[in-house]
C-alpha positions as CSV (number, residue, x, y, z in Angstrom):
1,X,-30.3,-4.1,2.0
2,X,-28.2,-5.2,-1.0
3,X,-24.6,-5.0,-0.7
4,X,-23.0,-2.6,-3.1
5,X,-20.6,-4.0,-5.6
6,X,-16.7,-3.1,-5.5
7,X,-15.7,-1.1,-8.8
8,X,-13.7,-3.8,-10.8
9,X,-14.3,-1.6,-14.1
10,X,-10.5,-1.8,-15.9
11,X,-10.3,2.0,-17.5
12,X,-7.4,0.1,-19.7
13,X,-5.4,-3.2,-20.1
14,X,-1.7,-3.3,-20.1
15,X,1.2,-5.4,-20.9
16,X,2.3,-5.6,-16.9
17,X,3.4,-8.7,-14.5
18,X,2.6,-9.9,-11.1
19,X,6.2,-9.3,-8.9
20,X,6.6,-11.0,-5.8
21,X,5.3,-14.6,-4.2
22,X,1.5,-14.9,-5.1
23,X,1.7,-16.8,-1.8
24,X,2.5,-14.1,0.6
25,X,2.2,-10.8,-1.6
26,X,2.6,-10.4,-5.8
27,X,1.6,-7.0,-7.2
28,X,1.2,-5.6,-10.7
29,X,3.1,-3.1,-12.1
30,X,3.6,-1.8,-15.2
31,X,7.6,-2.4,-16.6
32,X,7.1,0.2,-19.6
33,X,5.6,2.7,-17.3
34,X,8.7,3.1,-14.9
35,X,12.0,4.8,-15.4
36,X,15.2,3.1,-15.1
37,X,16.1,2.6,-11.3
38,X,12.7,3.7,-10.2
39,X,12.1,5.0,-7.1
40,X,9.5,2.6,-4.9
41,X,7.9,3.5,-1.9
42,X,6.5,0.5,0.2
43,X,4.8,0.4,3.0
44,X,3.5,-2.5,4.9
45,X,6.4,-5.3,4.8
46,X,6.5,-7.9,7.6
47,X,9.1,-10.3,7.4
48,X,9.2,-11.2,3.5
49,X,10.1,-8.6,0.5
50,X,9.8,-10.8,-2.3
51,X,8.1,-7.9,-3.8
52,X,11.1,-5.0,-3.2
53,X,14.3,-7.5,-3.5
54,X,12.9,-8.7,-6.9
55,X,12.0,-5.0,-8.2
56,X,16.1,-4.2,-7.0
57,X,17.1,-7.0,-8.7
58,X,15.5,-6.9,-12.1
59,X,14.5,-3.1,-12.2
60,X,17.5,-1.6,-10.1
61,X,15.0,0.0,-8.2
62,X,15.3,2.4,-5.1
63,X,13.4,1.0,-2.4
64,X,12.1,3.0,0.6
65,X,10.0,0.8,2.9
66,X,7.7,1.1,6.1
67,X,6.5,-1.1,8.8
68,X,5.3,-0.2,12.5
69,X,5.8,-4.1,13.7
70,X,9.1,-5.5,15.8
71,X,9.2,-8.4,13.7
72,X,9.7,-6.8,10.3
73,X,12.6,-4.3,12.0
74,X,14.5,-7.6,13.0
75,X,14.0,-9.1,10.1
76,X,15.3,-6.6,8.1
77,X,18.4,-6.0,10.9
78,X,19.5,-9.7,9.3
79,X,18.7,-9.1,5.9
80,X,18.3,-6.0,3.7
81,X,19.5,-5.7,0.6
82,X,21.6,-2.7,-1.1
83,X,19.1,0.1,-2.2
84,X,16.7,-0.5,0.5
85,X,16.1,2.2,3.4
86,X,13.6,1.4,6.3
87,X,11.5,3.6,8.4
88,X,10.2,1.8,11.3
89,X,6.7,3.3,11.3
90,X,3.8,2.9,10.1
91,X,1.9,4.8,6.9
92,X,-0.4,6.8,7.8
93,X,-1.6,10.5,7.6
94,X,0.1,12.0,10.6
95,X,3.5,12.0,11.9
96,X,4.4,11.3,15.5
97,X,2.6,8.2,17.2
98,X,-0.7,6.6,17.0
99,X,-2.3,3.8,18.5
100,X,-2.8,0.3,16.6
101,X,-4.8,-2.5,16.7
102,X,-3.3,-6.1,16.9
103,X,-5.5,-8.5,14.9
104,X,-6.8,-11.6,15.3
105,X,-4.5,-12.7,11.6
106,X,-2.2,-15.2,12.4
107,X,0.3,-15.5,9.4
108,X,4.0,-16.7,9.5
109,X,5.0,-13.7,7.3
110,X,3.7,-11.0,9.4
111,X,2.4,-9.6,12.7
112,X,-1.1,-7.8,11.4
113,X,-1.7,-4.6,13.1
114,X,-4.2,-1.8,11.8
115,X,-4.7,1.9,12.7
116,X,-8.6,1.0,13.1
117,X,-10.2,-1.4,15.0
118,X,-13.3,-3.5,14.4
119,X,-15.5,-5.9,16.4
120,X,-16.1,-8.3,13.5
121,X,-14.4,-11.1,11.4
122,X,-10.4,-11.2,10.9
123,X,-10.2,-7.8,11.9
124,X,-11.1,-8.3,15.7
125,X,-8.7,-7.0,17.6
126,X,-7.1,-9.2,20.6
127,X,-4.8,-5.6,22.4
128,X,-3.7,-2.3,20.9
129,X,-0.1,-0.9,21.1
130,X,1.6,2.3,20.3
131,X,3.7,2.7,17.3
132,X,5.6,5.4,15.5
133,X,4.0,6.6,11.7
134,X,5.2,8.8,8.7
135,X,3.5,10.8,6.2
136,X,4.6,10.5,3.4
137,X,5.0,14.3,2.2
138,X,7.2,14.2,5.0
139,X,9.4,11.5,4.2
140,X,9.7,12.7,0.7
141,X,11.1,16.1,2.2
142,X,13.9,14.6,4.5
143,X,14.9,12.2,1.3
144,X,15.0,14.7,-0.8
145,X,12.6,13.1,-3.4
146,X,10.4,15.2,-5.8
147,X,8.9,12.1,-7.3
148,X,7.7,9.0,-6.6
149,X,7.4,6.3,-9.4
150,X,5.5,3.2,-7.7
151,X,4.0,3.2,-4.3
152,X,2.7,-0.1,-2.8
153,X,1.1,-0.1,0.1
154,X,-0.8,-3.0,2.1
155,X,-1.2,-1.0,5.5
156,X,-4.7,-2.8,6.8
157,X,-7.0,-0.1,6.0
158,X,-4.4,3.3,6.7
159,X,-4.6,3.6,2.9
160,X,-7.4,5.8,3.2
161,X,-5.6,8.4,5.1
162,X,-2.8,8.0,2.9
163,X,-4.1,8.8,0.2
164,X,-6.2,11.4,1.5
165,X,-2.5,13.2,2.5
166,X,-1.4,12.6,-1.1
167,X,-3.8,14.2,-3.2
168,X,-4.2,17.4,-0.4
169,X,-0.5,17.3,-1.2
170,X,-0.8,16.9,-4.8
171,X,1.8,14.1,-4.7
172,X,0.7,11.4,-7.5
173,X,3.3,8.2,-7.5
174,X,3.4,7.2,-11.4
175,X,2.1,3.4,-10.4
176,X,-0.2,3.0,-7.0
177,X,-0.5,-0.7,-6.1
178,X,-2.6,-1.9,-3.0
179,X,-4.9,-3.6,-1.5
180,X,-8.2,-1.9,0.1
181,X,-9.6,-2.9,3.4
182,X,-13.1,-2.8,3.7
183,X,-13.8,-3.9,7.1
184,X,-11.2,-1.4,8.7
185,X,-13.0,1.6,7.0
186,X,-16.6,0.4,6.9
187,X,-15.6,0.1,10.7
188,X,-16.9,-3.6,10.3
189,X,-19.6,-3.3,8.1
190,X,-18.7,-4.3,4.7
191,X,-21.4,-3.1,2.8
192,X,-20.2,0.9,3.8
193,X,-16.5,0.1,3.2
194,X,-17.1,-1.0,0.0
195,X,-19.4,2.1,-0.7
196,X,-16.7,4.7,0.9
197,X,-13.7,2.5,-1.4
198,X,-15.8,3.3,-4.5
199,X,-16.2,6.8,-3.8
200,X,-11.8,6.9,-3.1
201,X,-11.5,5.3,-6.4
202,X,-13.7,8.0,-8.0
203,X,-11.3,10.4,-6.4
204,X,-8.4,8.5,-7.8
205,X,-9.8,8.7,-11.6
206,X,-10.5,12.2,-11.2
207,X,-7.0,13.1,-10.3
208,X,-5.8,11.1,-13.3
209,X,-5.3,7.3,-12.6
210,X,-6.9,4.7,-14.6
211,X,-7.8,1.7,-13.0
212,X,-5.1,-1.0,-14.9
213,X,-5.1,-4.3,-12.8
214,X,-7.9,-6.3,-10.1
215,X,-6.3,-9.3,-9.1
216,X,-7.9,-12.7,-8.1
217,X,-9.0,-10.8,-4.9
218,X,-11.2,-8.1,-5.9
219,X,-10.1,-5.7,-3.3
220,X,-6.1,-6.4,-5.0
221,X,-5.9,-3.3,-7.7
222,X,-3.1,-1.2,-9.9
223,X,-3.5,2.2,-11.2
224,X,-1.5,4.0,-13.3
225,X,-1.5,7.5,-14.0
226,X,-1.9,8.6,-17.1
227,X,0.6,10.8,-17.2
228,X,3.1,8.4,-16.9
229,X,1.8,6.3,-20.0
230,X,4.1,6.6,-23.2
231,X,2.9,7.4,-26.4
């Protein structure tokens, strides 16, 4: 059986840049598109934020971050900046606790957990442990935020359920960067993650985003939604 094809279609090109280390994490985002001091939600950090110290320093940004792991809570106990609060939980769908998988990912920037577990490729998991996770609806009501202007999210395959919660809540962040995780959802078959990360992006388009960036990774991508764009 062929393998479907990821949906790389751009619905439109815009003037945006790549922010962060290409190296361990650079996303797209759209300047023109964001407010002054934007507000950024993050999720999945590790022990390097390239990505939210650069969008403080050159966008004045608001940065509220996420990350289940040990290692990125003692990072960020020695270093984090001004403008930058940190859950120590993981994105996902539900509040309260779930169990994740450690992976078989060994990376100096991060300890690689996911809310799924698969039996194939990087994904294998080697133990699972309990961590705490957020929805985001929920974090948004004990902020106090209405609005979210960029979200960014690399949360090894807990996207899905994130967005899921957003568009049941109707919340759409004006920018959505991520990366999609095919094996995590396909439940180790590629071939039906891919098909079930088409049909999310349909679901994405139909609520208003266009498609904007698909990085040298196909499974890298921006959206914008369009009514964010100026005239």
């Amino acid at each position: 059986m062929d393998v479907p094809d990821l949906d790389t279609r751009l619905d439109i090109h815009l003037p945006g840049i790549l922010v962060g280390l290409e190296t361990t994490g650079a996303y797209f985002i759209y300047p023109r598109g964001l407010p002054s001091k934007p507000l950024v939600y993050s999720g999945g950090l590790g022990n390097q934020i390239d990505f939210e110290a650069r969008m403080i320093r050159d966008y004045k940004a608001r940065i509220v971050g996420f990350d289940p792991t040990d290692t990125c809570a003692r990072f960020l106990r020695r270093y984090r900046p001004d403008r930058f609060e940190f859950f120590h939980a993981g994105l996902s769908d539900k509040d309260g606790e779930q169990e994740f998988s450690l992976n078989k990912k060994p990376s100096a920037y991060y300890t690689s957990v996911s809310l799924g577990s698969t039996d194939k490729g990087e994904a294998s998991a080697e133990q699972t442990l309990k961590f705490a996770t957020v929805r985001i609806p929920s974090v948004m009501r004990q902020l106090g935020h209405d609005k979210i202007d960029l979200l960014k999210i690399d949360i090894e395959g807990a996207e899905y359920g994130v967005i899921d919660d957003l568009l049941a809540c109707d919340i759409l962040p004006n920018q959505l960067a991520l990366e999609w995780h095919f094996t995590y959802i396909g439940e180790g078959d590629r071939s039906k993650g891919i098909e079930i990360t088409n049909e999310y992006m349909e679901r994405l388009r139909d609520r208003g985003y266009l498609l904007c960036f698909v990085g040298h990774k196909a499974s890298e991508m921006t959206f914008v939604h369009k009514d964010s764009l100026d005239s």
